[in-house]
C-alpha positions in Angstrom: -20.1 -15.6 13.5 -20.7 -13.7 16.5 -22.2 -10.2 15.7 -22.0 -9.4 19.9 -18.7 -6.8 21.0 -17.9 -5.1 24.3 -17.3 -2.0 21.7 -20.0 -1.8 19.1 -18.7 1.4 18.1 -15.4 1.1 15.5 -14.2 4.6 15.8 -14.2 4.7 19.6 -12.5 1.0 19.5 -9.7 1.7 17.2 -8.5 4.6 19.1 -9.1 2.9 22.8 -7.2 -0.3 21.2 -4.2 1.9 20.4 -4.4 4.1 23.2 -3.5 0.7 25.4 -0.1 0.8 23.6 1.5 3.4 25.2 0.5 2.0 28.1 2.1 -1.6 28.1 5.4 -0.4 26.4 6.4 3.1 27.7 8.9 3.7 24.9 6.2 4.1 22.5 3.6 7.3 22.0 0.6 8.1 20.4 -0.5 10.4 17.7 -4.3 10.0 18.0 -5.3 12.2 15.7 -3.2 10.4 12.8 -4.0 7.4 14.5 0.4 6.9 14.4 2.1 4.1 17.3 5.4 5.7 17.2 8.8 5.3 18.9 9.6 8.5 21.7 12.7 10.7 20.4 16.0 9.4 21.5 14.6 5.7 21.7 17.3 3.9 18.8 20.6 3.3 19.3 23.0 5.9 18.2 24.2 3.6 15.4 20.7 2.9 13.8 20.0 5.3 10.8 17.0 3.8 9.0 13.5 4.3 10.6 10.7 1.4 9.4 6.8 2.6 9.3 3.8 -0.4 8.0 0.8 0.1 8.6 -2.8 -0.9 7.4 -6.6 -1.3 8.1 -7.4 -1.9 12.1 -8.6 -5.3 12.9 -5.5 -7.0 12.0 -3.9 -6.9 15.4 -1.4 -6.9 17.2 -0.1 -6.0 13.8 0.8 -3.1 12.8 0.9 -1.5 15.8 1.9 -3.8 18.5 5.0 -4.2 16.1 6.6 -0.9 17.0 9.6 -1.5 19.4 13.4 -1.3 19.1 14.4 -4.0 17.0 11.4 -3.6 15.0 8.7 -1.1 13.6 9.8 2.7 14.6 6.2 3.9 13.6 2.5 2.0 12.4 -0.1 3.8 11.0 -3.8 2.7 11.6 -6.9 2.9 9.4 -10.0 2.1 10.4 -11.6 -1.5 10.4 -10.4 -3.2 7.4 -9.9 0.3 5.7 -6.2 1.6 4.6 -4.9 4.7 6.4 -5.0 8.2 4.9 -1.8 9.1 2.5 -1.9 12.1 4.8 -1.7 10.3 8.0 1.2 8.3 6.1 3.2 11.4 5.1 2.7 12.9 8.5 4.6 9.5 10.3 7.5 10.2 7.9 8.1 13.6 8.1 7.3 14.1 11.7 7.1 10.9 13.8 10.3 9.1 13.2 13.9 9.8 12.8 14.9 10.6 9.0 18.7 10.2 9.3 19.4 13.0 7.0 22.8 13.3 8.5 23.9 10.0 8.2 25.2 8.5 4.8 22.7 5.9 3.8 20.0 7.0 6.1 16.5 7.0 5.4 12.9 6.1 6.2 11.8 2.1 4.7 8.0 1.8 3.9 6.5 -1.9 4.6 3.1 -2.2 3.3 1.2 -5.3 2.7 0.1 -5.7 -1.1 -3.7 -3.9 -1.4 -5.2 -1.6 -3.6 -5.8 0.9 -0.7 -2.3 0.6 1.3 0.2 0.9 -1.6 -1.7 4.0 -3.6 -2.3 6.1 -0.2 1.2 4.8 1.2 2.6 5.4 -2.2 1.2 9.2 -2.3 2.8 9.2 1.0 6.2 8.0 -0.3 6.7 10.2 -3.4 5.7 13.6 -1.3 8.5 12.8 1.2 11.1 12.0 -1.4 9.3 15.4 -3.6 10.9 17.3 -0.1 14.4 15.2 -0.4 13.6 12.7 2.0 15.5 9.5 0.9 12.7 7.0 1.6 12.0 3.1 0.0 9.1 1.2 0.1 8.9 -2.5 0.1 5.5 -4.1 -0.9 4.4 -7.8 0.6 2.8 -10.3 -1.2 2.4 -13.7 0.5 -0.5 -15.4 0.1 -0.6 -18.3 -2.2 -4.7 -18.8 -1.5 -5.5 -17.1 -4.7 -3.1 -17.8 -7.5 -1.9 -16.7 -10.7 -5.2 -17.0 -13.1 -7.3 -15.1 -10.2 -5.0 -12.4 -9.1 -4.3 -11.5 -12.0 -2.0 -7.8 -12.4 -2.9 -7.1 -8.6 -0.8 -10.1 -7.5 -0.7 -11.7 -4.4 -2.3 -10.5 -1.3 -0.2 -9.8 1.6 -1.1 -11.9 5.1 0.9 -13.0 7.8 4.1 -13.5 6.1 4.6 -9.7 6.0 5.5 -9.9 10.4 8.5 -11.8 9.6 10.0 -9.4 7.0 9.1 -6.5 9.5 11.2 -8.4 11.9 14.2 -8.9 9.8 14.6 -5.9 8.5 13.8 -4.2 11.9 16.9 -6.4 13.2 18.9 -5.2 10.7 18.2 -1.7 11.2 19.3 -1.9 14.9 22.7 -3.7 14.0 23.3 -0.3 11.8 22.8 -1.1 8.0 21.7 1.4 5.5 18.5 2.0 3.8 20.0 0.6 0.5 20.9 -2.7 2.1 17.9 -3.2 4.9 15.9 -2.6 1.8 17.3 -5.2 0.0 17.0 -7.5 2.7 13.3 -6.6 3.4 12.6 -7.4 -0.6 14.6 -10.4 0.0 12.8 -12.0 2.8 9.6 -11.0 1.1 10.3 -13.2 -2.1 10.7 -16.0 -0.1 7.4 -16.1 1.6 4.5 -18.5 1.1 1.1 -18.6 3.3 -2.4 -19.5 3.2 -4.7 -18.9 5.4 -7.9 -21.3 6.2 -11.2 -20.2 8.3 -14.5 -22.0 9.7 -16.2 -18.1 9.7 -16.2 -14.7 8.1 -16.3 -12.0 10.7 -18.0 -9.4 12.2 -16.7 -5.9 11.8 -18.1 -4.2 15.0 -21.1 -1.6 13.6 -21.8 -3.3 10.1 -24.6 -5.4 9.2 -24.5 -9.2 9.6 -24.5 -11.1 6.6 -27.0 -13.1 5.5 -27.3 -17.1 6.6 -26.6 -17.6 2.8 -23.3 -16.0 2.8 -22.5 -17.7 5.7 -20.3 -20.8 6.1 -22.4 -24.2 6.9 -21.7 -25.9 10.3 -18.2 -28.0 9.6 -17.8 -26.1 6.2 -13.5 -24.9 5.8 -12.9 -21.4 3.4 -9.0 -22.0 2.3 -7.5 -20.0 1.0 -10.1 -16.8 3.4 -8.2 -13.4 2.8 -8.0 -11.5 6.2 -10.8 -9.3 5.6 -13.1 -11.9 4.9 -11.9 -12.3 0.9 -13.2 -15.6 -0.8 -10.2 -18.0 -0.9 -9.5 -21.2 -3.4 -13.1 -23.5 -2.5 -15.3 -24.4 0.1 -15.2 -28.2 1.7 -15.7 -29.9 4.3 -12.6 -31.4 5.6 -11.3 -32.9 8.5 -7.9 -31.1 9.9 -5.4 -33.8 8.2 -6.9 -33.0 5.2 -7.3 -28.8 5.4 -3.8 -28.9 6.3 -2.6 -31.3 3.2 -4.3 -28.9 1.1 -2.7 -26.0 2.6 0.4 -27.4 1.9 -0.1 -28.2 -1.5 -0.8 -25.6 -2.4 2.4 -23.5 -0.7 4.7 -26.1 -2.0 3.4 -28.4 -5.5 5.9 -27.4 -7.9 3.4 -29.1 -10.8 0.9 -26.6 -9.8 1.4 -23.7 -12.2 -1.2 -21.6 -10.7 0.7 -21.3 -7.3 3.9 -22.4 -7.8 5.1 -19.2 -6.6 8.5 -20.6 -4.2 10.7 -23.7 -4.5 11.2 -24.8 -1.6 13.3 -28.4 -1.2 14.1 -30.9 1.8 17.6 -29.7 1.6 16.5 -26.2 2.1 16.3 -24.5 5.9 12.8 -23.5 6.6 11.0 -21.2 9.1 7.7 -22.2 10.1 5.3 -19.8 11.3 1.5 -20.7 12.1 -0.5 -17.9 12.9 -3.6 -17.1 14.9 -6.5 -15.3 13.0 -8.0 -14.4 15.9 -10.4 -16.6 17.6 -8.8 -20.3 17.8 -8.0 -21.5 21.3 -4.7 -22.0 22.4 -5.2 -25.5 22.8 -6.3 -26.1 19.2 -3.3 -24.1 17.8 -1.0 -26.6 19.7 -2.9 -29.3 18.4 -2.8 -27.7 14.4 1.0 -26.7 14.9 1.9 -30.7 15.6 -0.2 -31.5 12.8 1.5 -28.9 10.3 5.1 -30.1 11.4 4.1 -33.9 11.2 3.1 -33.3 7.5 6.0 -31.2 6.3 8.3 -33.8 7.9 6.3 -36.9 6.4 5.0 -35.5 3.2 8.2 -33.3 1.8 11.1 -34.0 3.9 11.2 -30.7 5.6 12.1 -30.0 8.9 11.9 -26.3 10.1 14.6 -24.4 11.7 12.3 -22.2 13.7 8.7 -23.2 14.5 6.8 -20.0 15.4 3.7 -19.7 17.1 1.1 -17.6 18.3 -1.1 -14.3 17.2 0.3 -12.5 15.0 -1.6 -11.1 12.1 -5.3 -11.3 12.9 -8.5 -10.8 11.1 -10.4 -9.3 14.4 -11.4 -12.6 16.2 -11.0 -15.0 12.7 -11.7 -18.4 13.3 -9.0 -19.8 11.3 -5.2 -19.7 11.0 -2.6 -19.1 8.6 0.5 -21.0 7.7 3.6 -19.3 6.4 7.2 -20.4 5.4 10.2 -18.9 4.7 12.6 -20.1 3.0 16.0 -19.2 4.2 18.3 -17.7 1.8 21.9 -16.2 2.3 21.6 -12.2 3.1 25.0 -11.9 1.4 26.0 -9.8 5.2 28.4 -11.9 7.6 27.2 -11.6 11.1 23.5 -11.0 9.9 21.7 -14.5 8.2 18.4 -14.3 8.5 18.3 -16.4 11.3 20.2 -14.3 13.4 18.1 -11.5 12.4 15.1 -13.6 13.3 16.7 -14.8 16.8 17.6 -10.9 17.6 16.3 -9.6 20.5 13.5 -6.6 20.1 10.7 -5.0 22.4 7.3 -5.4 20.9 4.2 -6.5 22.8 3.1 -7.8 19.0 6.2 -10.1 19.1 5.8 -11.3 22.3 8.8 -9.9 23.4 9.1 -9.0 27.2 9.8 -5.0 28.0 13.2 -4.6 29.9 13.2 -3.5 33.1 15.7 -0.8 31.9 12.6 0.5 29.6 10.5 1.2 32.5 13.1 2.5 34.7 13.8 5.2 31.9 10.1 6.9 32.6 11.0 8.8 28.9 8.0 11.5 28.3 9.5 12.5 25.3 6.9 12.9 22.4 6.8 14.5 19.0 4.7 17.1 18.1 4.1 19.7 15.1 4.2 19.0 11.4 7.2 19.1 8.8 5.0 20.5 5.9 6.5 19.0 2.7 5.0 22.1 0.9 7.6 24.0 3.3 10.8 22.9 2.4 10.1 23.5 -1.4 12.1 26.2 -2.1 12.3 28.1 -6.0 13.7 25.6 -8.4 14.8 28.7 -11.1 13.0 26.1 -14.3 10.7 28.8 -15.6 7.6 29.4 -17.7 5.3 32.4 -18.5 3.1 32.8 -15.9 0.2 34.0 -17.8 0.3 31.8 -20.8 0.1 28.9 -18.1 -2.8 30.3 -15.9 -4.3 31.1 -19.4 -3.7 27.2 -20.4 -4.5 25.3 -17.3 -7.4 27.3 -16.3 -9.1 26.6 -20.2 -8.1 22.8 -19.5 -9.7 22.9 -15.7 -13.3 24.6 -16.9 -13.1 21.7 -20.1 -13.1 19.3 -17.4 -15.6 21.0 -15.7 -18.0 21.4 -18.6 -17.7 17.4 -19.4 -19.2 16.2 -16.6 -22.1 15.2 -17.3 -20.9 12.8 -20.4 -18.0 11.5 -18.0 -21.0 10.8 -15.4 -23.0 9.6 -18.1 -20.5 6.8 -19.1 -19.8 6.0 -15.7 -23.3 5.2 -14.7 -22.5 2.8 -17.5 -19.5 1.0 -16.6 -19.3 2.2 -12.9 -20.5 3.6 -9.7 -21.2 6.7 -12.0 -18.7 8.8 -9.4 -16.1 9.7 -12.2 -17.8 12.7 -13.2 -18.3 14.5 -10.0 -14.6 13.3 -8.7 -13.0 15.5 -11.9 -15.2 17.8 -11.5 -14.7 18.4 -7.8 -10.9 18.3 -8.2 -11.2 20.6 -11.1 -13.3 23.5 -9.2 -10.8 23.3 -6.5 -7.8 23.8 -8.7 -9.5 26.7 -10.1 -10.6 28.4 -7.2 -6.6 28.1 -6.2 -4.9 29.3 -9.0 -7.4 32.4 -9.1 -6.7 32.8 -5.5 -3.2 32.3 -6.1 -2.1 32.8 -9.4 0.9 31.0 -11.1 4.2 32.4 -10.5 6.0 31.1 -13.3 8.3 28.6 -11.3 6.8 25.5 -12.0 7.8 23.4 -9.4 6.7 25.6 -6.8 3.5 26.3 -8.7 2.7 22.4 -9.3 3.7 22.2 -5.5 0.8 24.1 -4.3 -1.7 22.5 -6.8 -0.7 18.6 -5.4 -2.4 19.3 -1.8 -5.7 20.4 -3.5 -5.6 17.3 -5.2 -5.2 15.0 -2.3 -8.0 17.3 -0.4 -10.5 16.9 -2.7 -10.1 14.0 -5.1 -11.1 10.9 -3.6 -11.2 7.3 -4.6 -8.4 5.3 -6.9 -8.3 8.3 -9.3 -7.4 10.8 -6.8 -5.0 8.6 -5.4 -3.4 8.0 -8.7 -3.3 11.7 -9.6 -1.9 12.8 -6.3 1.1 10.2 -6.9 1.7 11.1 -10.4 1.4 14.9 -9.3 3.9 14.4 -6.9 6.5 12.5 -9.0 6.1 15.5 -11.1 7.2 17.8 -8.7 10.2 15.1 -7.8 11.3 15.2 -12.0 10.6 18.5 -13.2 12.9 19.8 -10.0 15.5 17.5 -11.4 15.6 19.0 -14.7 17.3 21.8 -13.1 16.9 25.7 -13.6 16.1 26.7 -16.8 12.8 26.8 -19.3 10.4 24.8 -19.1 10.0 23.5 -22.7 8.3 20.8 -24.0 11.1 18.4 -24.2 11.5 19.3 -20.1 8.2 18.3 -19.2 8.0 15.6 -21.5 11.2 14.0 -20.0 9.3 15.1 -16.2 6.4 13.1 -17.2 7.9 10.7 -18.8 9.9 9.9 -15.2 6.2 10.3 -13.8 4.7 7.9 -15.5 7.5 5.2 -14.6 7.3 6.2 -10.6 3.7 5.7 -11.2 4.2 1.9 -12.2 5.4 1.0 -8.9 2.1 1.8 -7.2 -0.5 0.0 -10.0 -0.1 -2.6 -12.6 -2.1 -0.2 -14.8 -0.9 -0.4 -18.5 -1.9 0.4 -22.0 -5.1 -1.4 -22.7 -6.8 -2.0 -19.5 -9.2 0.6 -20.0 -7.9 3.1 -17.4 -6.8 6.8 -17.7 -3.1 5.6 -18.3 -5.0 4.3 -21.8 -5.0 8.9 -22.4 -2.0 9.7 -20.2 0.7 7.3 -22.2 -0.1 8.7 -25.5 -0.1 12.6 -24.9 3.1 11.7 -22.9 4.9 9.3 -25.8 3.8 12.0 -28.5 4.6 14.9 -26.5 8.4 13.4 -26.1 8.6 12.5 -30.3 6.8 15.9 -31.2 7.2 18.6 -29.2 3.3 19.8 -29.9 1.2 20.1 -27.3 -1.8 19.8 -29.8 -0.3 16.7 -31.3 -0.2 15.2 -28.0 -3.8 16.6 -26.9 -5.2 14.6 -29.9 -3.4 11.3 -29.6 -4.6 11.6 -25.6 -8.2 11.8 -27.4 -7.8 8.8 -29.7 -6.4 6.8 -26.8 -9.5 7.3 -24.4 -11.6 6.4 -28.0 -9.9 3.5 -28.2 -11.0 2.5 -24.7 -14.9 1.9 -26.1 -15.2 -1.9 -26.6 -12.0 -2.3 -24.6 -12.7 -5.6 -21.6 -11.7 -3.8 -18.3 -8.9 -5.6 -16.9 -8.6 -3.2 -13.6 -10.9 -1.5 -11.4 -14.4 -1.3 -10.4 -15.3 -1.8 -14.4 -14.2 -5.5 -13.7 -16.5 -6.6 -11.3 -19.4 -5.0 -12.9 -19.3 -6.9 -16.1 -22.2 -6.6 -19.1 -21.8 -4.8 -22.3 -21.5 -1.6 -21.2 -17.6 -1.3 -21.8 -18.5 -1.9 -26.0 -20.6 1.1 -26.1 -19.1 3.9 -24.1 -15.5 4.2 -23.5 -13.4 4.7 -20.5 -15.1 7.9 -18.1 -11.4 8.5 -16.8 -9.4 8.4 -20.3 -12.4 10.3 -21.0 -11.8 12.8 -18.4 -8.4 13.1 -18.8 -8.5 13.3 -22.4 -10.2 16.9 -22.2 -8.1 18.1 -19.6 -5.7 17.8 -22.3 -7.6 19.1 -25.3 -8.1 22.0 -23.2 -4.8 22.5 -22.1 -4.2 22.8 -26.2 -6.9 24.5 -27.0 -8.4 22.5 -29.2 -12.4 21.8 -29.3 -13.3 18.4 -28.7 -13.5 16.1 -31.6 -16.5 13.7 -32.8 
């Protein structure tokens, strides 16, 4: 592993990297502050009315960037090394640096993100605040990677590697040819379901600034990780394996149907096949030819399987990875004449990330255009007429907000336990900043446009999972309780509104009753609240559910890699949390 760079520093590298981008394809521009590759205004063809935006951690290059281009991504949003992008820097590409196609029937934004923790909450908060202003927007989530299976992954799933480039590309094709969001979509989900890769490395690498590991976490000279994640994630075992035999396992392990663990794809002789074999980085060009002729010669001998397409080259990297990647698709029918997957594949597009050349007309063109400014999504809220009493609810919330306050230290306490001991201070944090707003700007009584205001004070100040999960619950809120239409808001209102939160919620995190989480307080105050009516009913089942976390195995977050006893003798510090928010809200004192 080679700790030496020409840019030791990762800020100043991202930002050159991108800057170059602009530069090699002048039908792109730059949002450097937002870190956003975008396409310049009046780039599409008039008869394209869906935009595409992915995005991710930087390091993984020339994706997600150098996929912007007609015919492919319209925008890519970059994080720093390894780390996901903002949900701000997210909203900001879809409300202000692509195309929305409000005026066309069908038209929309489609949201490609690669299946992380990180990426789908923050790109998740991102969706539901664009489709809280009436943006019609749908996200797509990629999971690929057969390297850790079904026992190990767990709820989280598979990761996403470099699979995810070829659904980019087909739906990118499809867009140009002039489909809608509903059916690109579909098509996107499609291609994504019949994906299988694994990846194999010789070496972790070095993120430019960070430490080196130590020799013992290093692999030994001639030592193979399968199954490496692309930010230097343990894969399936260690050995020491000669390439025949790395790329066997590999194999196997996409395409044993007797292997329950990763039998995620059937995939038959009979069946056509793309091929792709990817680049992580730092393997000569003369050893990929030599690994692509040995990948083909196996599928052909081993399982009958001839590939359609053969792709090869860089694609999805993990900075300069010594390893590859395999990935086939399996080539289903799109159900749209004129537009298989293999035409969609073969389509012409103009990404340096695809190798794709620039046309000469491209150049020629000299477009400056850019897009600047910011489409606020708090802006084009406008009064929804469902009313409340103002008073009551500043009373209400602001008794709930200094109960959250005022637990702190137990929440802390617990999460010292079972955590980073961060819980505490993150409620309490988001809690002082909700009440410093609402005494600065008191509650009008219109409760979309008063839970509006609240959600950025979340996202500013709330960090971590949590925050993330708030924000997007928050912000389905707002999307469900505007639905319910003028009126008052009763109980049976908001319990419908967060009822339709709770289910937008599940999309972003496999988080259920049981895993010791804060859904283990949320589910019950919202179940009861629907069946009662009584808020105080509801405060107290919220409070038995977070009791009920204490002995409860974690099965989700940073509780699970802690391990010990600690979860059978305090129980859950965001349940916890959450729990007095709502015995607060109620007025109730805390029980035993």
């Amino acid at each position: 592993m080679s700790t030496k760079h020409f840019l030791p520093d990762p800020t100043h590298l991202v930002h050159t990297s991108l800057a170059a981008l602009p530069l090699l394809n002048p039908s792109l521009a730059l949002d450097s502050s937002n870190k956003i590759i975008y396409l310049r205004p009046n780039t599409l063809p008039a008869t394209q009315k869906v935009s595409l935006i992915s995005g991710g951690g930087s390091g993984h290059e020339p994706s997600f960037s150098g996929m912007v281009g007609r015919g492919l991504l319209s925008a890519a949003v970059a994080g720093t090394i390894f780390a996901s992008p903002s949900a701000e820097q997210v909203r900001t590409a879809i409300m202000s640096r692509v195309d929305r196609f409000a005026d066309k029937e069908d038209g929309g934004v489609l949201v490609t993100v690669m299946n992380y923790t990180g990426d789908v909450l923050n790109f998740g908060m991102a969706v539901e605040k664009a489709r809280a202003a009436g943006v019609r927007v749908e996200m797509v989530v990629v999971g690929d990677d057969v390297g850790v299976g079904r026992k190990n992954g767990g709820k989280v799933g598979r990761r996403g590697i470099a699979g995810t480039v070829l659904v980019h590309k087909i739906s990118g094709a499809l867009a140009a040819k002039g489909a809608g969001l509903s059916e690109v979509a579909r098509v996107a989900k499609l291609t994504a379901e019949n994906l299988v890769s694994v990846g194999a490395s010789l070496e972790h690498v070095h993120v430019p600034g960070r430490k080196g590991m130590d020799e013992s976490e290093r692999l030994k000279d001639g030592e193979v990780e399968i199954g490496m994640g692309i930010h230097n994630e343990q894969g399936s075992s260690r050995e020491v394996v000669t390439l025949p035999e790395l790329v066997g396992k590999m194999l196997r392990q996409m395409l044993n149907q007797t292997d329950e663990d990763r039998a995620f794809l059937k995939i038959d002789s009979s069946d056509e096949v793309v091929l792709m074999v990817n680049n992580l980085g730092g393997v000569s060009v003369l050893e990929m030819g030599g690994i692509v002729t040995e990948v083909v010669g196996q599928l052909e001998k081993s399982y009958g399987i001839r590939p359609v397409r053969i792709l090869n080259g860089t694609y999805m990297t993990s900075l300069n990875g010594l390893g590859f990647s395999i990935t086939l698709l399996k080539v289903v029918d799109t159900g749209i004449e004129g537009s298989s997957i293999l035409e969609l594949l073969d389509a012409p597009c103009e990404a340096t990330g695809w190798s794709a050349p620039v046309l000469a007309q491209t150049w020629a063109e000299q477009n400056t255009a850019t897009r600047e400014g910011d489409e606020s999504a708090s802006k084009v809220l406008t009064s929804s007429g469902l009313k409340t009493v103002p008073a009551l609810m500043q009373q209400m919330l602001t008794r709930a907000l200094e109960s959250v306050i005022a637990i702190e230290p137990e929440v802390t306490k617990f999460d010292t336990v079972v955590g980073d001991g961060d819980c505490g201070i993150g409620l309490k944090r988001g809690a002082e900043a909700i009440l410093r707003h609402i005494q600065e700007h008191p509650l009008t009584g219109d409760v979309v446009v008063d839970l509006a205001s609240i959600v950025p004070v979340v996202e500013h100040n709330m960090d971590g999972t949590s925050g993330a999960l708030y924000a997007i619950f928050l912000n389905s809120l707002v999307t469900a309780l505007r639905a319910q239409g003028p009126g008052q808001a009763t109980a049976k209102v908001w319990a419908a509104a967060l009822q339709a939160s709770c289910d937008s919620m599940l999309r972003y995190t496999p988080a259920r009753p049981g895993d010791r989480t804060l859904v283990d307080a949320l589910y019950p105050f919202v179940e009861t609240l629907a069946h009662t009516g009584d808020v105080k009913a509801a405060a107290t089942a919220a409070q038995e559910g977070a009791a009920r976390t204490r002995g409860m195995r974690a099965s989700l977050g940073r509780s699970v890699y802690v391990g010990g006893s600690g979860f059978e003798q305090v129980p859950d510090p965001g349940a916890w949390g959450l729990a007095r928010f709502f015995l607060g809200l109620a007025g109730l004192e805390r029980g035993a």
